[in-house]
Steps between C-alpha positions, in 0.01 A plus 500: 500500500236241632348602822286332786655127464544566898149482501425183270783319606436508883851519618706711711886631400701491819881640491772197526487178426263273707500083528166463388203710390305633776115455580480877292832440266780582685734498179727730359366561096767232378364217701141605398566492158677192537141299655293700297714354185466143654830447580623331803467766819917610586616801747631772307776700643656635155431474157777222446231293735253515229390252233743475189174673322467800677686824364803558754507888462165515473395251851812708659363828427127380630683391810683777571149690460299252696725518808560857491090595428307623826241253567216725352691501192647137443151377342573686212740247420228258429430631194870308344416142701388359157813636329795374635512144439568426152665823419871406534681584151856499335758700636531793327114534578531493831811708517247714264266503802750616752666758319100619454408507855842672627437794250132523532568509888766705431281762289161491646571453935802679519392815358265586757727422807748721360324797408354467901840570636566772229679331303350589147791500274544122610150413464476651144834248411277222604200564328674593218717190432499365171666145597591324835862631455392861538240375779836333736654803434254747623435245792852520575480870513221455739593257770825721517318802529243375716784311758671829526203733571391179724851597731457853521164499611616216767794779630235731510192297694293561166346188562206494223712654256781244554202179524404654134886537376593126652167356333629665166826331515361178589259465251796633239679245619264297495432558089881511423473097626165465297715453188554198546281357805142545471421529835714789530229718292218381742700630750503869334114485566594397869712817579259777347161389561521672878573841334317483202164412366365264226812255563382188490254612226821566267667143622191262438473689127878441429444127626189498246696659209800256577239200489421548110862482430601149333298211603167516636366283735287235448111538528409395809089470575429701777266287611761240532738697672263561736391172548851442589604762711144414708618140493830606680369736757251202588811226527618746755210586727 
């Protein structure tokens, strides 16, 4: 995965959408990659607000990531702002592209959330899955599982067992959804990255493996793109 574009580029990732790019960037990775492709500058709220040429599962999925990302960690994200415009394909690619990042979620965040709270036999279903069928399955296992542990611990006043158990069910929740809505997978990083490590490591890969599925974006100089994303953080200051 290409690294240090947060560098060349010059711009800042802020969570949400914003009216206009800031005197640092001030966009969320959509509208970035939408000035740095020279497209006309529009707020981005969800992926349908993007350009007919950007990937829907794929700008969902870097949304969900780019509002859920700790601000230390959201410039990792500007690594893709060169790969999003152009990369919108058929529609069995880009159902191809969903189905990828709900499993790959599914197998590579989950696993490690789970076996926190003990729950190895669940994490081992997860990891294991051979298709996205077997992947909703064990992720159905899990948010039930994790909601019911989730109320014990509540009866009891085990409060950091039960924010563990509710944070398991969410996020299985979370990838049951992720079947068919994108953003739903990003949101499987958003539960377990305050229990477990390497998170948003594992979510900015999947978004890179999901990228060389189907269409590829257009090359787009990076000295251009940076011409234009300097250009718009001058019109604003």
């Amino acid at each position: 995965m290409a690294s240090g574009f947060e560098h060349i580029l010059h711009w800042r990732l802020l969570s949400g959408s914003h009216p206009f790019p800031g005197p640092d960037g001030g966009t969320c990775i959509n509208e970035a990659a939408v000035v740095a492709a020279g497209l006309p500058y529009r707020s981005i709220r969800s992926s349908s607000d993007c350009p007919p040429c950007f990937s829907k599962p794929l700008a969902a999925y870097a949304l969900g990531l780019n509002d859920a990302m700790p601000d230390d960690q959201r410039s990792r994200l500007m690594a893709f702002v060169l790969r999003l415009s152009g990369s919108a394909d058929t529609a069995e690619i880009e159902e191809q592209r969903t189905r990828f990042l709900a499993l790959e979620s599914i197998r590579r965040i989950l696993p490690p959330l789970l076996d926190r709270a003990g729950f190895a036999d669940l994490a081992a279903r997860c990891d294991e899955a051979q298709d996205l069928e077997a992947g909703l399955l064990a992720a159905q296992a899990a948010a039930w599982r994790g909601g019911t542990v989730a109320q014990a611990a509540s009866q009891q006043r085990d409060w950091r067992r039960g924010a563990l158990a509710s944070a398991i069910a969410r996020s299985a929740v979370a990838a049951v959804k992720s079947a068919t809505d994108a953003r739903s997978a990003a949101e499987i990083a958003e539960g377990a990255s305050p229990f477990t490590e390497g998170v948003w490591d594992s979510a900015a890969t999947i978004l890179d493996e999901a990228l060389t599925i189907g269409r590829q974006a257009s090359d787009i100089d990076l000295v251009q793109a940076q011409e234009r994303l300097d250009a718009a953080r001058a019109s604003a200051s």
